[in-house]
N, C-alpha and C positions, 0 to 999 in steps of 0.2 A: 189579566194582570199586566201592567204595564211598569216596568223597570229602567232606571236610569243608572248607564254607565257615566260615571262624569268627574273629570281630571283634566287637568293644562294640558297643554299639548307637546305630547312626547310622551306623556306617562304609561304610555300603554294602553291607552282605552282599546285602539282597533284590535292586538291582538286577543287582550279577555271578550272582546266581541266574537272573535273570529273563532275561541277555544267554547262559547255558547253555544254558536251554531252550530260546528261541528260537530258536539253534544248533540243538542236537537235533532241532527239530522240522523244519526245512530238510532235515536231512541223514538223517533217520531212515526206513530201511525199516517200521517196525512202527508201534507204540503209545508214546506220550510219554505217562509221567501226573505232575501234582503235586499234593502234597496242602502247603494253606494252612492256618491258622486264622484265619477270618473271610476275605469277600471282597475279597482285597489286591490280586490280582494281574490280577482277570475284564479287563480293559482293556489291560495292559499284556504276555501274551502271545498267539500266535499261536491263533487258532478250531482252530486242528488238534488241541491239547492237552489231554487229559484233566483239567479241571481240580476236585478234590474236597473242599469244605470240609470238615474233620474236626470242625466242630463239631457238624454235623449228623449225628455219631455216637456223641456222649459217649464218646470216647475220651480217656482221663487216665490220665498213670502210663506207663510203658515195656513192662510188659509189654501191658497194651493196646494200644501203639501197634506193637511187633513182631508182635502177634496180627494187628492193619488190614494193615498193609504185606504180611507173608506172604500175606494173604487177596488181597491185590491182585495180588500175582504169581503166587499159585498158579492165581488163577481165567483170568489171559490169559498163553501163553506168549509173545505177538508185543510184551510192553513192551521195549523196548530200553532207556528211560530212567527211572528213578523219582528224582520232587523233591520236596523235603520243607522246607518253609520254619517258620520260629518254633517248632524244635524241645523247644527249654526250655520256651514256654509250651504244648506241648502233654503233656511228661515231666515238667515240674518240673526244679529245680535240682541234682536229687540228681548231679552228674558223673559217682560212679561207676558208677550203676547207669544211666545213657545209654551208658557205656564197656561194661560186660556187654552192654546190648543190641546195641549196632553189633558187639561180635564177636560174635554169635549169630547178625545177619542176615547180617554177613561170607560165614560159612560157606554160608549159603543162595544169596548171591549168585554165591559162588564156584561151586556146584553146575550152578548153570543155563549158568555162565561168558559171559554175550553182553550183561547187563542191566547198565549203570553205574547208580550211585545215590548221591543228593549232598545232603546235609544243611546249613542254617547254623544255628549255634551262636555264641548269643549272649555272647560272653565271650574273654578273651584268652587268647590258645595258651597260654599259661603256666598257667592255671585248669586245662586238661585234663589226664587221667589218661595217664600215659605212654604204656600199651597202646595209646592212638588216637591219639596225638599225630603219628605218620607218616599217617594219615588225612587229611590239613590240606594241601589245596591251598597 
């Protein structure tokens, strides 16, 4: 299942991200992992969490970033949770081509069927592309 947090910036998106995880990682049989850009979050969630700067992999652009993510799920099947914070500044602004990407990993997540995975997107529901507009928490 794939969920979008998505609000202007300031609204809060990181910390309702931050109070998911934390969740998750309570309640999670497997693997929790979130991928940041820069370190935002090393303090404010649980030691249990996989947490993985994506700057330290020159990932830019979407399809780079569905290349990372798949890479992350294929290589452990025990994640249950995958988070993904400052999605824009790690794809760029383009909307549509963040909308292709989330229904590409759609499909993927759908496959495995057990792994939630939840992005925030910085911008108002109204910005986004119809296609993912039911995506949005």
């Amino acid at each position: 299942m794939l969920k979008l947090i998505v609000g202007k910036k300031g609204s809060g998106k990181t910390k309702t991200l931050i109070d998911h995880i934390n969740a998750a990682a309570a309640a999670s049989k497997g693997n929790v992992v979130c991928v940041e850009k820069g370190p935002v979050m090393t303090y404010s969630i649980s030691h249990k969490i996989r947490l993985v700067d994506i700057e330290h992999y020159d990932v830019s652009g979407y399809d780079a970033l569905y290349g990372f993510l798949t890479g992350i799920l294929a290589g452990n099947y025990d994640i249950t949770h995958l988070f993904v914070d400052a999605t824009l500044r790690i794809g760029g602004r383009d909307l549509s081509a963040l909308a292709d990407m989330l229904q590409k990993l759609q499909k993927v997540v759908a496959e495995r069927g057990d792994t939630e995975v939840m992005f925030t997107i910085s911008c108002d529901k109204s910005e986004l592309p119809e296609s993912i507009s039911g995506m949005v928490l």
